[in-house]
N, CA, C and O atoms as a CHARMM CRD file, in Angstrom:
* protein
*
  268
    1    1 UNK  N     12.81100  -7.34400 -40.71900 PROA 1      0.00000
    2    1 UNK  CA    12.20500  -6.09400 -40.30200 PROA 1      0.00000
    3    1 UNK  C     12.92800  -5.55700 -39.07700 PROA 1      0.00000
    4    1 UNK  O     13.54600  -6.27100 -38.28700 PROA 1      0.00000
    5    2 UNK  N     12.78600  -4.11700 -38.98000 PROA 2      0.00000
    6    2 UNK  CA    13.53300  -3.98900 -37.96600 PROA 2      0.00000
    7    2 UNK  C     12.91000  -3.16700 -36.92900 PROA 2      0.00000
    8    2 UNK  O     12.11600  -2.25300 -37.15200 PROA 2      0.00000
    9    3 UNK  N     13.44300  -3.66200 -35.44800 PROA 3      0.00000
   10    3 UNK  CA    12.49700  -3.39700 -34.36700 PROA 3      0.00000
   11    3 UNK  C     11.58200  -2.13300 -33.91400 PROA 3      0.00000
   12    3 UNK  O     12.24700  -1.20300 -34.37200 PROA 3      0.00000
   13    4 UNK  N     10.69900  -1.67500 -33.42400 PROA 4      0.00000
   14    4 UNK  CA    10.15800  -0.36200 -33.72500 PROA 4      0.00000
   15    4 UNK  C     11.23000   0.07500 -32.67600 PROA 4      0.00000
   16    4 UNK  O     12.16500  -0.65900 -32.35400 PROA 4      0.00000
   17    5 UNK  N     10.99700   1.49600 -32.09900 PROA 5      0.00000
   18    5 UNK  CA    12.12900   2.60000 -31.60500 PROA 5      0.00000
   19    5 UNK  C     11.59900   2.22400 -30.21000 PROA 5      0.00000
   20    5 UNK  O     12.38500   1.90400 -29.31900 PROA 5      0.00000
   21    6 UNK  N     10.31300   2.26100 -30.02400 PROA 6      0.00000
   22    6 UNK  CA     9.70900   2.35500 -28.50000 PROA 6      0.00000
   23    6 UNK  C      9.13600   1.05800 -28.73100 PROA 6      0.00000
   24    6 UNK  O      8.28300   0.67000 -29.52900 PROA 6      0.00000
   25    7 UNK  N     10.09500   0.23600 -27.46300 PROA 7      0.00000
   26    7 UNK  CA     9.02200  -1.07000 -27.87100 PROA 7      0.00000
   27    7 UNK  C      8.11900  -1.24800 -26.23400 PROA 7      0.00000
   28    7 UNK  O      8.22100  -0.75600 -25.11000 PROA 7      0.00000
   29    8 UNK  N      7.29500  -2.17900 -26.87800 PROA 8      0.00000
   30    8 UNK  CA     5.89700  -2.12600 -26.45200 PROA 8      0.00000
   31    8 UNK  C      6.34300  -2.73200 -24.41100 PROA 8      0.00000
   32    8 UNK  O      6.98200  -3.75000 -24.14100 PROA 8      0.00000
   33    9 UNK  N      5.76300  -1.73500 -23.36100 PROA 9      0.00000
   34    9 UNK  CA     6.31900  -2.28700 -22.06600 PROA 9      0.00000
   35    9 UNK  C      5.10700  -2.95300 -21.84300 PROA 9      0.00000
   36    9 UNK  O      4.00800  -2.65800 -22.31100 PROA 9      0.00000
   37   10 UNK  N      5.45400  -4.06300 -20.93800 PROA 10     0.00000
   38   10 UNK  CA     4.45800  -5.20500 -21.08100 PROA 10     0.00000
   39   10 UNK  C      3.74800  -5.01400 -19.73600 PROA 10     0.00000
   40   10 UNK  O      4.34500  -4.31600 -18.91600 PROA 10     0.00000
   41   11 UNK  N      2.57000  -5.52700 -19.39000 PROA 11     0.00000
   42   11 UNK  CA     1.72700  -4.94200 -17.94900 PROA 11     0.00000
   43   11 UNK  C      2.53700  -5.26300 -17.00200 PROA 11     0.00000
   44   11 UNK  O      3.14800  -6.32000 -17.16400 PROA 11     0.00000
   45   12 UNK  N      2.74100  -4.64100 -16.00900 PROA 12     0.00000
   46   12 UNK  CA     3.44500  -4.90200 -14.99800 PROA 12     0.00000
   47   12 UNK  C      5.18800  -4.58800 -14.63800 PROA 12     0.00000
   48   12 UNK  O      5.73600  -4.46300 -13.54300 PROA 12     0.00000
   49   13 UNK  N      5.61100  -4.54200 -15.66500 PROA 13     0.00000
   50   13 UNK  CA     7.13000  -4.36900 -16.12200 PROA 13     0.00000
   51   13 UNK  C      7.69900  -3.58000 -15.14900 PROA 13     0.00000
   52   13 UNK  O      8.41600  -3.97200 -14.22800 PROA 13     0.00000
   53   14 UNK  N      7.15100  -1.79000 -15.52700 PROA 14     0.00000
   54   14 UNK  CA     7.97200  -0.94700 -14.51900 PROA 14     0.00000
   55   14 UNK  C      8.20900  -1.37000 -13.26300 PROA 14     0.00000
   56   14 UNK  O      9.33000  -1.26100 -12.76500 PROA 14     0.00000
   57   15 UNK  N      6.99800  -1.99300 -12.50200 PROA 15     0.00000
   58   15 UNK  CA     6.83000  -2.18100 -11.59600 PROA 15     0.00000
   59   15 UNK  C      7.87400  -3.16600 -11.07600 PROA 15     0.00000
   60   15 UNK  O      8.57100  -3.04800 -10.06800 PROA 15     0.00000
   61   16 UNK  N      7.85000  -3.93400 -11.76200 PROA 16     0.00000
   62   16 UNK  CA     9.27800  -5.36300 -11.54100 PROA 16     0.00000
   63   16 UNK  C     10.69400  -4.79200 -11.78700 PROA 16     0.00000
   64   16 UNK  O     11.77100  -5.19400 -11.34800 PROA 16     0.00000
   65   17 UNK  N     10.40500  -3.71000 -12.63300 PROA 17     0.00000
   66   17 UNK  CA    11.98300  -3.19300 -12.30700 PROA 17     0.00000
   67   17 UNK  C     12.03500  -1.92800 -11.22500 PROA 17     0.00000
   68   17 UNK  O     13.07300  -1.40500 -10.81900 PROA 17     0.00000
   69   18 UNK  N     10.82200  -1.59500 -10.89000 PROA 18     0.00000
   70   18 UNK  CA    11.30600  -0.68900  -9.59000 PROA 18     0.00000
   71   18 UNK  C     11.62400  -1.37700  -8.47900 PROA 18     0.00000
   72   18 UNK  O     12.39000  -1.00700  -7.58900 PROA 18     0.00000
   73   19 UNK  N     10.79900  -2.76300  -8.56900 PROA 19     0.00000
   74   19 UNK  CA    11.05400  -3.23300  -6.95800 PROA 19     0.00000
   75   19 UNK  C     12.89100  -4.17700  -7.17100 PROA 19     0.00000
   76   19 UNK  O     13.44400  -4.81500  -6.27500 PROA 19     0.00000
   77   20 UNK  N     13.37200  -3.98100  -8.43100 PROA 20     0.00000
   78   20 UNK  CA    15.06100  -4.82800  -8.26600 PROA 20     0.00000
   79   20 UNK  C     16.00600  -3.42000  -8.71600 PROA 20     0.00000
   80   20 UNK  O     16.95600  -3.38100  -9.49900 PROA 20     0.00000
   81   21 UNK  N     15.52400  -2.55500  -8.10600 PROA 21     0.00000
   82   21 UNK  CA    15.94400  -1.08800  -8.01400 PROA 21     0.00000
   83   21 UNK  C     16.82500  -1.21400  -6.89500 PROA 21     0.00000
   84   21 UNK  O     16.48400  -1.62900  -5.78700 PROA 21     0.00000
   85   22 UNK  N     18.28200  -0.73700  -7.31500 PROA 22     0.00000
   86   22 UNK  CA    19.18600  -0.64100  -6.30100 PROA 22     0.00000
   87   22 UNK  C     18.96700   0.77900  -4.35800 PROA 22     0.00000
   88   22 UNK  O     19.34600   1.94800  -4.42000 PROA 22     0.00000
   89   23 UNK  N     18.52200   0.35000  -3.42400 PROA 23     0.00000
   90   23 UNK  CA    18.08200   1.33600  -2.97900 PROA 23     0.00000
   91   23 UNK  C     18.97600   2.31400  -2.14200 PROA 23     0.00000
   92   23 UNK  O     18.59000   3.31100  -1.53200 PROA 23     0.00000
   93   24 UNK  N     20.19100   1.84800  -2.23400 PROA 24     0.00000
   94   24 UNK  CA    21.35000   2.11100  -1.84000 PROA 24     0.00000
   95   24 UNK  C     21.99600   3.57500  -2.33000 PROA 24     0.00000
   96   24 UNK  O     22.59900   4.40900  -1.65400 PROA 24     0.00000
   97   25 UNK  N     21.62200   3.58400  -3.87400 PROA 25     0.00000
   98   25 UNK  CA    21.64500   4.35300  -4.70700 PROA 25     0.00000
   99   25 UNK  C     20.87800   6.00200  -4.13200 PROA 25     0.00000
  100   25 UNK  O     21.14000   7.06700  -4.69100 PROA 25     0.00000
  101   26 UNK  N     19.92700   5.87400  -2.93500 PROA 26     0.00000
  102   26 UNK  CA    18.93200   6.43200  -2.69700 PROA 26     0.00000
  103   26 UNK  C     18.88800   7.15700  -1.11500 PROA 26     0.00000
  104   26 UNK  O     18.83000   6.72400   0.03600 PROA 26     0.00000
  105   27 UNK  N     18.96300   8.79200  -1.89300 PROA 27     0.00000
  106   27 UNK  CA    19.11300   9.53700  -0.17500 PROA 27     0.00000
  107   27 UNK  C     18.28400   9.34200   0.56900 PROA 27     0.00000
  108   27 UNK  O     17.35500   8.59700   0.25500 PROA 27     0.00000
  109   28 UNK  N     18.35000  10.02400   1.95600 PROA 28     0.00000
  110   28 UNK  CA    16.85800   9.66200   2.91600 PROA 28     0.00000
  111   28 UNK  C     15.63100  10.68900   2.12700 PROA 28     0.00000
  112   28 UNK  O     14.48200  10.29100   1.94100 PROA 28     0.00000
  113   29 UNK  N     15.91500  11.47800   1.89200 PROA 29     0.00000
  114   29 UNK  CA    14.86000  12.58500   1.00700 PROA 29     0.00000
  115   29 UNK  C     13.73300  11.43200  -0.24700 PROA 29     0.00000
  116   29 UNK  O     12.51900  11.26100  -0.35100 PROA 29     0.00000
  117   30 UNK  N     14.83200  10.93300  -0.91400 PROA 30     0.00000
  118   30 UNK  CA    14.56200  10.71800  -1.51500 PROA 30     0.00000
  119   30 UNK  C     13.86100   9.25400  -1.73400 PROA 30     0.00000
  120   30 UNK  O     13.23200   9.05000  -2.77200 PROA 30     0.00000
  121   31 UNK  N     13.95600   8.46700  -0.95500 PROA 31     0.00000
  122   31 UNK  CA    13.29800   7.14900  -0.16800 PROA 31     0.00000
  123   31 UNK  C     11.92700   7.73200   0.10100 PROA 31     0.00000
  124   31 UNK  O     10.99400   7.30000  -0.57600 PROA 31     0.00000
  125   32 UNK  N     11.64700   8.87100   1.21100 PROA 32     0.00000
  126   32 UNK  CA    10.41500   8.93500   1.46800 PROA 32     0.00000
  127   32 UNK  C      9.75700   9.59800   0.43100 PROA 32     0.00000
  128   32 UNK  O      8.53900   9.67200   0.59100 PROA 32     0.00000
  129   33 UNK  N     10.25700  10.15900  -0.70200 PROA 33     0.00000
  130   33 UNK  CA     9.44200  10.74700  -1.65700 PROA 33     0.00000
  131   33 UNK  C      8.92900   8.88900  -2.31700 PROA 33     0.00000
  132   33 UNK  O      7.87800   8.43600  -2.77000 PROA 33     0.00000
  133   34 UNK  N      9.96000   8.43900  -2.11400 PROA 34     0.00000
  134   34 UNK  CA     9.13700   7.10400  -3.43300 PROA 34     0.00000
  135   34 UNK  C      8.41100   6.52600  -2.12100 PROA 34     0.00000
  136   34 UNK  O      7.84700   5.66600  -2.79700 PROA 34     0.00000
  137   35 UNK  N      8.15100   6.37900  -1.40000 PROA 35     0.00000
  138   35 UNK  CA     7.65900   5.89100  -0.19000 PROA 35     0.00000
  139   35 UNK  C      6.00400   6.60900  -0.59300 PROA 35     0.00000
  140   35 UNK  O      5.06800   5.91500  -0.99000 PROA 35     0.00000
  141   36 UNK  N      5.92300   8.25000  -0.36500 PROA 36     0.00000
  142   36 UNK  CA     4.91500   8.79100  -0.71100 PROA 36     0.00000
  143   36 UNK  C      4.35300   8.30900  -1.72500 PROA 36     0.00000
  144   36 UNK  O      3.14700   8.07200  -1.65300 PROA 36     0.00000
  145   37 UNK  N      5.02200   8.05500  -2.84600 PROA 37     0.00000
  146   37 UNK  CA     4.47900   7.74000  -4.59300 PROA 37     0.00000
  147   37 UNK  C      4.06200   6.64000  -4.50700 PROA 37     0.00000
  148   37 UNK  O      3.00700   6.38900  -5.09000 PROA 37     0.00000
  149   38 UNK  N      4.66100   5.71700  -3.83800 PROA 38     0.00000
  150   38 UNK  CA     3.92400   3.79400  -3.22900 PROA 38     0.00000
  151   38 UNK  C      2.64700   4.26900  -2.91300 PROA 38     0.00000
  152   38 UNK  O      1.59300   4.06600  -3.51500 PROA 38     0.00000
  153   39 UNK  N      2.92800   5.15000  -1.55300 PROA 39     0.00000
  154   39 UNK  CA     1.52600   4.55100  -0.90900 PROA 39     0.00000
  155   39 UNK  C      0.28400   5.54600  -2.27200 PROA 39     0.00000
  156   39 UNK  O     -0.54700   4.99100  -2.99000 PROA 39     0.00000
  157   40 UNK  N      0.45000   6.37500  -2.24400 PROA 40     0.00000
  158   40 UNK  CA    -0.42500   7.50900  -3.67800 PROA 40     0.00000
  159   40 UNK  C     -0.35600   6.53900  -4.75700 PROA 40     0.00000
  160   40 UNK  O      0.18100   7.24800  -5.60800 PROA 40     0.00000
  161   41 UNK  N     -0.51700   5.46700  -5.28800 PROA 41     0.00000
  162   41 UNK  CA    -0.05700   4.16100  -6.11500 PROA 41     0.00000
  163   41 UNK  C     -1.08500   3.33800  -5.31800 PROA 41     0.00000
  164   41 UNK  O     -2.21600   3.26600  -5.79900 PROA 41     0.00000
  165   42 UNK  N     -0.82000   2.69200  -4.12600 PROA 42     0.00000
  166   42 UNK  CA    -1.55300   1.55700  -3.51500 PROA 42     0.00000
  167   42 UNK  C     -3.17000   2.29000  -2.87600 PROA 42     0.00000
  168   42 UNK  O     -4.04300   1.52300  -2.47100 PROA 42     0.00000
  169   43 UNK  N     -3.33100   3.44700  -2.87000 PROA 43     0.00000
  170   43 UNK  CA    -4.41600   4.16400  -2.69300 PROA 43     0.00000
  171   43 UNK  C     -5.38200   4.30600  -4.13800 PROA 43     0.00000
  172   43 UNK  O     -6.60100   4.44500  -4.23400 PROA 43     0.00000
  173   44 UNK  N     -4.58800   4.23500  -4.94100 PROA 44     0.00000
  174   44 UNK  CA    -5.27900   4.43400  -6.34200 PROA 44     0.00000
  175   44 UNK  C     -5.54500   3.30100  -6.85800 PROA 44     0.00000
  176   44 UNK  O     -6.59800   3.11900  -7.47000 PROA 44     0.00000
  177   45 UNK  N     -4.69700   2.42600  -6.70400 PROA 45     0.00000
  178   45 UNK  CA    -5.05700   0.63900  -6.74900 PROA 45     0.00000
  179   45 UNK  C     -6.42100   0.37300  -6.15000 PROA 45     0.00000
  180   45 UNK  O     -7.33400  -0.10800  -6.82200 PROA 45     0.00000
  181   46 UNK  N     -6.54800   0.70800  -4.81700 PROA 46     0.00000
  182   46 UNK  CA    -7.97400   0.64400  -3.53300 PROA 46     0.00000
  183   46 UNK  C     -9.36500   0.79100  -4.43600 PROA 46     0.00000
  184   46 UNK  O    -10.33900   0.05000  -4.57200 PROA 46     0.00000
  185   47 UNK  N     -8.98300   2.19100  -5.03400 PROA 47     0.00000
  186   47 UNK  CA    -9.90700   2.87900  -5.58000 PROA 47     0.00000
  187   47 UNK  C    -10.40800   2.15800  -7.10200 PROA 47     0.00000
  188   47 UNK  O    -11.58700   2.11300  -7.45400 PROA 47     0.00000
  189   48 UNK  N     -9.63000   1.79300  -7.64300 PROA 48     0.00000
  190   48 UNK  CA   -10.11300   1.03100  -9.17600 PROA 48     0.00000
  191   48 UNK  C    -10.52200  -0.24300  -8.47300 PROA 48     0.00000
  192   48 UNK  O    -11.37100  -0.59000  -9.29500 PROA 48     0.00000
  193   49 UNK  N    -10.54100  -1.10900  -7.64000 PROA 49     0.00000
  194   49 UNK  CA   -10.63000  -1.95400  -6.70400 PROA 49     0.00000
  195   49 UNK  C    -12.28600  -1.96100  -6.16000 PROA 49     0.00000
  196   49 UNK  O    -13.28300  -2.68000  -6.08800 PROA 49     0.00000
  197   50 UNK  N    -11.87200  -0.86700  -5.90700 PROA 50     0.00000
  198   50 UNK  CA   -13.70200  -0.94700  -5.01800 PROA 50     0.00000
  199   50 UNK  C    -14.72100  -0.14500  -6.47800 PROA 50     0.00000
  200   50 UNK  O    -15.93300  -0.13600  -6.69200 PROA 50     0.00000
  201   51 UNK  N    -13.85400   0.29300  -7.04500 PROA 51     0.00000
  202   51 UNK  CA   -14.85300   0.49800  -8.42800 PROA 51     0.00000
  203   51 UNK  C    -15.66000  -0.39000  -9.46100 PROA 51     0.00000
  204   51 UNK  O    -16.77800  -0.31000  -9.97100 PROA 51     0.00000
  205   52 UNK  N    -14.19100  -1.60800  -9.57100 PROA 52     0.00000
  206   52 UNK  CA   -14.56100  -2.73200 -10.31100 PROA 52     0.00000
  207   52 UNK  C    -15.47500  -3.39800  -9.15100 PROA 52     0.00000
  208   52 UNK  O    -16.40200  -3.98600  -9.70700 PROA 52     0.00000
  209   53 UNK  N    -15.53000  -3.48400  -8.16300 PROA 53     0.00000
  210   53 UNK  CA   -16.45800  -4.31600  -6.78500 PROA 53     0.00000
  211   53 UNK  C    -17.77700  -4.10000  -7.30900 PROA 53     0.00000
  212   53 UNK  O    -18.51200  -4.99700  -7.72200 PROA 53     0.00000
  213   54 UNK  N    -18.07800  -2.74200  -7.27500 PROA 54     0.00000
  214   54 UNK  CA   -19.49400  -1.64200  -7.59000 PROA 54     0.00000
  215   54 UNK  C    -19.84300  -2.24100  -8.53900 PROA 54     0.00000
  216   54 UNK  O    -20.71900  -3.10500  -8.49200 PROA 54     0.00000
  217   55 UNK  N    -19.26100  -1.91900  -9.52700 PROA 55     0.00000
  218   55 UNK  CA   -19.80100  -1.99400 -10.78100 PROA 55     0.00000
  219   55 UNK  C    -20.45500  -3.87700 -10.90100 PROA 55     0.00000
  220   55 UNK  O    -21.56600  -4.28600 -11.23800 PROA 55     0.00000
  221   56 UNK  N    -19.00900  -4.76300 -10.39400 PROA 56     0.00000
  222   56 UNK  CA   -19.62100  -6.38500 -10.30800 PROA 56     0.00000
  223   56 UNK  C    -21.05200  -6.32000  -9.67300 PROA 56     0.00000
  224   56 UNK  O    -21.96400  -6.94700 -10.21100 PROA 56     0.00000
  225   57 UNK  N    -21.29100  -5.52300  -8.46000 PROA 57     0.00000
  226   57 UNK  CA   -22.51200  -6.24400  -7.42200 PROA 57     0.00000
  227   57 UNK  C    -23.62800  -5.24900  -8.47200 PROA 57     0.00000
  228   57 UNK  O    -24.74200  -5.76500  -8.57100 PROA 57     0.00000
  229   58 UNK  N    -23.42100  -3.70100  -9.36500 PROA 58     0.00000
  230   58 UNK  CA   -24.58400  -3.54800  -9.43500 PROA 58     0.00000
  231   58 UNK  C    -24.97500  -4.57000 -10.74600 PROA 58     0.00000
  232   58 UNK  O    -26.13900  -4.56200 -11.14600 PROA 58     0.00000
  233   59 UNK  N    -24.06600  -5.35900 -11.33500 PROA 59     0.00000
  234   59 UNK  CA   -23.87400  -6.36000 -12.69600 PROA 59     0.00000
  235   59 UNK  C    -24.87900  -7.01700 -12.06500 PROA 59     0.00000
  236   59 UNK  O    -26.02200  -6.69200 -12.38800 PROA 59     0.00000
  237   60 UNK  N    -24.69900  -8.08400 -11.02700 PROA 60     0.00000
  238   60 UNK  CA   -24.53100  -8.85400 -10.00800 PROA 60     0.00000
  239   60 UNK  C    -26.52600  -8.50400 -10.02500 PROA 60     0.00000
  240   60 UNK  O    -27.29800  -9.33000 -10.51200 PROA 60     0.00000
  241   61 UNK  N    -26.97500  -7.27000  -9.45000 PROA 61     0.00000
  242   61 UNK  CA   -28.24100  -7.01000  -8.65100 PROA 61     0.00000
  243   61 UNK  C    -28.72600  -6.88100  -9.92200 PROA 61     0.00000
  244   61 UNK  O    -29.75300  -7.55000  -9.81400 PROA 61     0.00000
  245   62 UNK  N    -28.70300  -6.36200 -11.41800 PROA 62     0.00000
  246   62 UNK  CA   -29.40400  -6.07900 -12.60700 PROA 62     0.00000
  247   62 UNK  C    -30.12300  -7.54300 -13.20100 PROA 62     0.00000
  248   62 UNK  O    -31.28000  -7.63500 -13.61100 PROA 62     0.00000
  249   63 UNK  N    -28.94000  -8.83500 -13.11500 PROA 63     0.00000
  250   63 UNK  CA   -28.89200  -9.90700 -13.47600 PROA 63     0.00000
  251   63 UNK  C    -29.59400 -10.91100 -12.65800 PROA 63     0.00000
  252   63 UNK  O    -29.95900 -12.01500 -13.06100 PROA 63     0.00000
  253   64 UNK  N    -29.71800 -10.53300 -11.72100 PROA 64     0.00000
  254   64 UNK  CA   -29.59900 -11.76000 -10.67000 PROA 64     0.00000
  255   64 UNK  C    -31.30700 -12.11800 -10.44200 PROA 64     0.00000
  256   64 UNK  O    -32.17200 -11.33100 -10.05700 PROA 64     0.00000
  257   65 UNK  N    -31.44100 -13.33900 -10.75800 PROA 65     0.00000
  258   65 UNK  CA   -33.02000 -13.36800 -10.53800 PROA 65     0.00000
  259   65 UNK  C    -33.68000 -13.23200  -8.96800 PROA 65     0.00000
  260   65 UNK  O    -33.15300 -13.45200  -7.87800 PROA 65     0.00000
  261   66 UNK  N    -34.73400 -12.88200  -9.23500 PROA 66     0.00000
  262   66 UNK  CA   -35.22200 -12.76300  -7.93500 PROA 66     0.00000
  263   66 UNK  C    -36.13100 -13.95300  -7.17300 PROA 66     0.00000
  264   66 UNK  O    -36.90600 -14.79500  -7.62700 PROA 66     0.00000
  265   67 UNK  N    -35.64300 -13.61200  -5.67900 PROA 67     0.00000
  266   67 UNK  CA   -35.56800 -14.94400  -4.70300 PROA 67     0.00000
  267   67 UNK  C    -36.70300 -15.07700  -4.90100 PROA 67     0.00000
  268   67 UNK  O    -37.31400 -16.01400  -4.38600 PROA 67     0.00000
């Protein structure tokens, strides 16, 4: 059989090849734009973060027998 066209990127991937990204390659302009896109990235990380938190403690308070 032969391989599909788009094959499947596995969790995490881009990410491992942005960080063995040559940075040399990379004007000052253009450093702080990916600089911006990190931190707009690690802010949105925060946020699914304290979402999944919420959602555990209200799991957490629905379940949890009382003292």
């Amino acid at each position: 059989m032969d391989e599909p066209v788009n094959a499947r990127v596995l969790r995490g991937q881009r990410l491992a090849e942005a960080m063995r990204e040559d940075l040399e390659l990379y004007g000052v302009a253009e450093l702080e734009e990916r600089i911006e896109a990190l931190q707009a990235e690690v802010a949105r990380c925060r946020a699914q973060i304290e979402r999944k938190q919420a959602g555990r403690a209200a799991a957490d308070a629905l379940f949890s027998r009382p003292s």
